[in-house]
N, C-alpha and C positions, 0 to 999 in steps of 0.2 A: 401327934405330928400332923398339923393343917398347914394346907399350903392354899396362895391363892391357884398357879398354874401346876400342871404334873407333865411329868415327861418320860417317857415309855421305853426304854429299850431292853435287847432282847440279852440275855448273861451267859449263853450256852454258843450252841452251834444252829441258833435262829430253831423255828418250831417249839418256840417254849409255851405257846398258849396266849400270845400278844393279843391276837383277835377277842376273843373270847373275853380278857382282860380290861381290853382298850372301848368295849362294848359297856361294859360294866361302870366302867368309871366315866363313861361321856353323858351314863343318866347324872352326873353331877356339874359336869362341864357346858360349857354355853357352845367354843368353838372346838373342834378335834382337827387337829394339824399332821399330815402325812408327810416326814420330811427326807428321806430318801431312799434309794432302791428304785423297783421298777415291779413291770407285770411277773416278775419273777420270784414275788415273795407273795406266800399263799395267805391269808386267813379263813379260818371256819367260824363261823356263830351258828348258835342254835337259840332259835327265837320263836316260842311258840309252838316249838315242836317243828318247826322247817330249816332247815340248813342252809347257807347263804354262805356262797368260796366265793370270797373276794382277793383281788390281787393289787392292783392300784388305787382302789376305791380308798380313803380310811374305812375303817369298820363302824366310825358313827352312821353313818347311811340308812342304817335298817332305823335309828331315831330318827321320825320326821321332823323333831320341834331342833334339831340340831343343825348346825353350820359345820360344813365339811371343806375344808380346803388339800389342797395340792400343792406343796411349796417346789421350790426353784429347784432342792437337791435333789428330787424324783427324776427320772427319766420315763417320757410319757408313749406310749405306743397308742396314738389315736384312734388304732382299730379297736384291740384289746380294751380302750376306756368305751367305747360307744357298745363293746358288747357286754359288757359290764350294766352299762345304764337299761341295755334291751330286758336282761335278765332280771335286774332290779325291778323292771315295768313292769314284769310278766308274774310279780310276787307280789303286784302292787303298792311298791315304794315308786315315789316321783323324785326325782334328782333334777331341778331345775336347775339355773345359771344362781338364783337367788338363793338357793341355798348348797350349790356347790359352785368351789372359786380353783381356779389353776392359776399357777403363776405363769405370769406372761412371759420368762424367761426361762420356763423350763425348757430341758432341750428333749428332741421327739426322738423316740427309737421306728426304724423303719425296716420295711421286709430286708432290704442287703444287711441290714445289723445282726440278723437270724443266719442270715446266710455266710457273714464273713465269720460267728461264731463256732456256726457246723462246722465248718469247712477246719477250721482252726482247732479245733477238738479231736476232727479226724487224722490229721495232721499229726497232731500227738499221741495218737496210739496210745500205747499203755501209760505214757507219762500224762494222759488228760486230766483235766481239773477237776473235771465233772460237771460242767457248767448247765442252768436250764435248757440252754440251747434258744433263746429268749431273745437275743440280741444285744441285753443287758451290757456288758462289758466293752463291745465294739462302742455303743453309743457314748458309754461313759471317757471313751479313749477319744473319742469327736470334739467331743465337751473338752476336752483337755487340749488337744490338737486345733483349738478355736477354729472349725470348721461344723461347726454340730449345726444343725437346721433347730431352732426353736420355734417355741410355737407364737410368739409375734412378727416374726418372717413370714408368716401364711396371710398378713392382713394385706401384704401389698405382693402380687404377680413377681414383678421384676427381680425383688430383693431376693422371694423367692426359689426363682430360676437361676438367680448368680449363686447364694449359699448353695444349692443343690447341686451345681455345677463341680464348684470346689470341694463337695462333701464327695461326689461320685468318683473325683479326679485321683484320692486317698483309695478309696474302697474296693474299687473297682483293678487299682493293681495290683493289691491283696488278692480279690478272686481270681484275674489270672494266674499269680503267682504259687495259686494251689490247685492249680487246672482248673479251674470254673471260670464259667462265662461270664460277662461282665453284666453290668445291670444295664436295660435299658432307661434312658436317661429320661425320653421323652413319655413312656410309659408310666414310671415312676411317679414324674412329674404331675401328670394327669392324674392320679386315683392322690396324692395328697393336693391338689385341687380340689377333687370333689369332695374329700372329706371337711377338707378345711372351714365352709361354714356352717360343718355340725359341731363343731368345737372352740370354734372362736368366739361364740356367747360366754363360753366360761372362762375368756382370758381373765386377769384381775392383776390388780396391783397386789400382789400379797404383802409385802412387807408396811406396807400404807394402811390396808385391812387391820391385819393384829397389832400395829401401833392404835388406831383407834379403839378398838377392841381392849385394847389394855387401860386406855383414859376412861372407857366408858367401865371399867372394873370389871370385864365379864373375865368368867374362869376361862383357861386355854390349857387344854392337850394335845400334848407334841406329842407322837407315833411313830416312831422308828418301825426299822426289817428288819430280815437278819438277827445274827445276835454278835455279842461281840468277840468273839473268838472265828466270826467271820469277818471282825473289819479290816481294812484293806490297809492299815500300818502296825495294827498290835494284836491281831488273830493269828492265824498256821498258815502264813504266806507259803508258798505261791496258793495253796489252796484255802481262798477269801474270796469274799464276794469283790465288786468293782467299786463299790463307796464306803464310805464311814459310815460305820453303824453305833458309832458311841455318841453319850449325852449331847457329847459338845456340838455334834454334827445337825443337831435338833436345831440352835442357832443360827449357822450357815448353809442350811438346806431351808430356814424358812423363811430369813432376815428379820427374824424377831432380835431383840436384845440379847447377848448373854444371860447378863440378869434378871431375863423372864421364865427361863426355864422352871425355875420353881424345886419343887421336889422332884428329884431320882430316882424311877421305880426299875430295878432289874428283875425281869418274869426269869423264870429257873423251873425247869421241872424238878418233878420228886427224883426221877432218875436222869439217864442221860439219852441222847439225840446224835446222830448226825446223818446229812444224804450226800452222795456224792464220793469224792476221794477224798484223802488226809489224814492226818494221824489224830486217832480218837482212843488214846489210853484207859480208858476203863470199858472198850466194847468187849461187848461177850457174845462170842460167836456159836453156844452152845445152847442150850434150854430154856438159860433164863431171859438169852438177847433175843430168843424168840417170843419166850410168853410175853414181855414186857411190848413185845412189839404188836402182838395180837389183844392182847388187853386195852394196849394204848392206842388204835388203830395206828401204828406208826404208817401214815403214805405219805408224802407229798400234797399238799393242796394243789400243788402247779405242775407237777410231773406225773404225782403217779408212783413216783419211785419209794420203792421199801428204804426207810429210815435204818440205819444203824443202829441198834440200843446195849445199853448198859449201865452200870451203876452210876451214882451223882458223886462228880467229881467236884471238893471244896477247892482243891488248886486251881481248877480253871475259874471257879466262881471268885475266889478272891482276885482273881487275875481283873477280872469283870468288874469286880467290886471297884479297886484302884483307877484302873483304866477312864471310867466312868463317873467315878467320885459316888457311890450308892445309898442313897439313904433308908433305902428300904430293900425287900424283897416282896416277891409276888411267888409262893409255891402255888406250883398246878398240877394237877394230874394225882395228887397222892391217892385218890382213890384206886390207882394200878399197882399198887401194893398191897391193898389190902388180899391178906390169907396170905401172905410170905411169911415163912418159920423166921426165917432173919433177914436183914439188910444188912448191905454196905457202906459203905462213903469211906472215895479216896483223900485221904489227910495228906498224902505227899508222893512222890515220887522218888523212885529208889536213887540216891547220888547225886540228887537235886540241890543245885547249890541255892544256898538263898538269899546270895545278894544277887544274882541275876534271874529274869524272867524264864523259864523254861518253853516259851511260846518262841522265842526269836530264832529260832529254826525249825522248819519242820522235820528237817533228813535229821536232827537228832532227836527232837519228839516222839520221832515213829516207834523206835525200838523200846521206849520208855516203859517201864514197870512200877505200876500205884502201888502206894502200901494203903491197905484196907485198915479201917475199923469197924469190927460187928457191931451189928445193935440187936436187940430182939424186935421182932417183927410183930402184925397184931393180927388175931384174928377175927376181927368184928369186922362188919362194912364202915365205910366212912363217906360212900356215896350220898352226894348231895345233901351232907350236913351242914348247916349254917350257924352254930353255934360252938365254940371249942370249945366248953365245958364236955358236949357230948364225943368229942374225940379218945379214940383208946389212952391208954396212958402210956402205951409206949409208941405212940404216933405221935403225942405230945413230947416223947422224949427224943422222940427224932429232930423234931424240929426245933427245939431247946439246942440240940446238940449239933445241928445245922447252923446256928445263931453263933453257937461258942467257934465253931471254927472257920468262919467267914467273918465274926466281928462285926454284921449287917442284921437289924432285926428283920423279922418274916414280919409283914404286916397283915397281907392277906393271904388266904389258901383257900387253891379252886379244888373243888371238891367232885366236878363234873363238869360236860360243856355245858350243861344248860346254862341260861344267863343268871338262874336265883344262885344255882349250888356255890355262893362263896361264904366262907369265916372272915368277918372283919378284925382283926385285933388290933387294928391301930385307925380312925379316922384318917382319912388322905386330903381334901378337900377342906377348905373353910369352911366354914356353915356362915 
């Protein structure tokens, strides 16, 4: 399976190993495309032996011979990107204008977008969503409510100071409305001022860029957040992230073509994921959602926050599958299984009808009951093997048996962060 472009998104509940993934495959790519979400979606690489949590950046970044862009569908926190680029300086990556591009239309998240999100989480009490607390969501509601400050607004003063006016005039009745004090306008104004000509070297045309990019034949990778059972029309509403996180949204978050996406990679851990609130039918709250979570370092890149863990559910994967159109998969992590007497993996859920999706509510999600199937488990390591001949034969038959009930072949499996630990089994890339 060769493609000329690839396109990345996440199959679970986001933290499938994107980063690590998306690193992997850009040593074959010319451009890597970041197309939406915000400073709220974490990645880790491990390069060299040094770790690198990135959140807005793509992950091609730590490659210097790569071209990294920021399309339209991101929501961009100007601070959070510049401290980004400091951190990259201090590892000795250089992130210039000429080899990183923001789209000029992306729209900016700002400190009142942190603040109308707290404020709005505290609000909800025990019904919160669980949000990063990031501002993520307010911005994305601006952007929708054609009041969002973008970042080609910051080339001229005046334009400026009117969007901001009209952005503050929404925001600011919000924070009173939850006893908080309102923003100051003038203040505000001043510090995206001063930022404004650390970042406007990397405005760009994007959709102009990867239209040439695409004549001139170079390979291009789309990078999704999140994953999809976070997206914001066919994930566990209300508790979603604030954009699309599926294939399609790779398009209109970068203004590329539909028909350049190319091939469909869904990342999927060997087990399951989630942070925050919502219904995660295969968590397990006893021994194994802990080992799994101590093996797996389950945190947060962006919070901090202890992940959720549990078995790998094929219902939400095929949900994923669909949703997305999948050509492939991407396991990660199975090395956190190895020395388990048995696995599981949920085939369905109890009373689950099957001509409807079981995602389209979450109040009857919650109480949901998976039906398991065993498998035997392996006791050898599988750390950092690069070849599936050397995989156990019932890690082999996992993933065989992964294939049969998702209908999606496994193409590759990360076997550790480091950037070598992958099994290739299918070529992804043209040659």
């Amino acid at each position: 399976m060769q493609t000329q472009n690839v396109t990345v998104v996440g199959a679970q509940w986001g933290d499938e190993g994107k980063g690590k993934v998306v690193d992997w495959l850009s040593a074959r790519a010319d451009l890597v495309v970041r197309f939406q979400g915000g400073n709220n979606a974490g990645h880790t690489l491990v390069v060299d032996g040094v770790e690198h949590r990135l959140s807005l950046l793509p992950s091609a970044v730590v490659r210097e011979d790569k071209q990294a862009v920021i399309g339209s569908g991101v929501v961009l926190n100007p601070w959070a990107f510049l401290e980004e680029i400091e951190t990259l300086t201090r590892h000795g990556i250089s992130l210039s204008p000429d080899r990183l591009a923001i789209a000029e239309t992306a729209s900016l998240v700002l400190p009142l977008h942190a603040r109308v999100d707290a404020a709005r989480e505290s609000a909800r009490g025990a019904q919160a969503i669980g949000t990063t607390g990031r501002g993520i969501g307010p911005a994305y509601e601006d952007r929708v409510g054609r009041r969002a400050l973008r970042l080609a607004d910051l080339r001229d003063e005046n334009t400026l100071r009117e969007r901001l006016r009209h952005l503050l005039h929404h925001n600011n009745a919000l924070l009173v409305a939850f006893g908080e004090s309102p923003e100051d306008e003038s203040k505000l104004c001043q510090a995206i001022l001063e930022v404004a000509p650390k970042i406007l070297p990397y405005a760009a045309d994007v959709p102009g860029l990867l239209a040439q990019a695409q004549a001139e034949g170079k390979r291009i990778l789309f990078e999704g957040a999140q994953g999809a059972m976070l997206d914001l029309a066919s994930g566990t509403y209300p508790y979603v992230t604030s954009s699309h996180t599926l294939a399609a949204q790779a398009a209109l978050g970068s203004g590329a073509p539909l028909a350049s996406l190319g091939t469909v990679l869904g990342i999927a851990k060997a087990y399951a994921t989630r942070v925050g609130a919502g219904p995660f039918p295969t968590e397990d709250t006893g021994k194994l959602g802990q080992l799994l979570g101590e093996r797996g370092a389950e945190f947060g890149t962006v919070t901090g926050r202890r992940r959720r863990c549990g078995w790998l559910d094929a219902v939400a994967l095929r949900h994923a599958a669909a949703v997305s159109d999948l050509a492939g998969i991407v396991l990660t992590k199975l090395d956190v299984l190895d020395g388990l007497e048995t696995l599981k993996i949920a085939t369905a859920y109890e009373g689950q009808e099957t001509n409807r999706s079981p995602f389209a509510c979450a109040s009857e999600l919650q109480p949901v009951r998976p039906v398991y199937e065993t498998l035997e488990g392996w006791q050898e390591t599988t750390h950092g093997l690069t070849n599936e001949a050397e995989l156990p034969a019932a890690a082999q038959a996992f993933i065989a048996r992964l294939e049969e009930l998702i209908a999606v072949p496994v193409l590759l499996v990360s076997t550790g962060a480091e950037r070598e630990a992958m099994i290739v089994r299918d070529e992804i890339f043209a040659v």
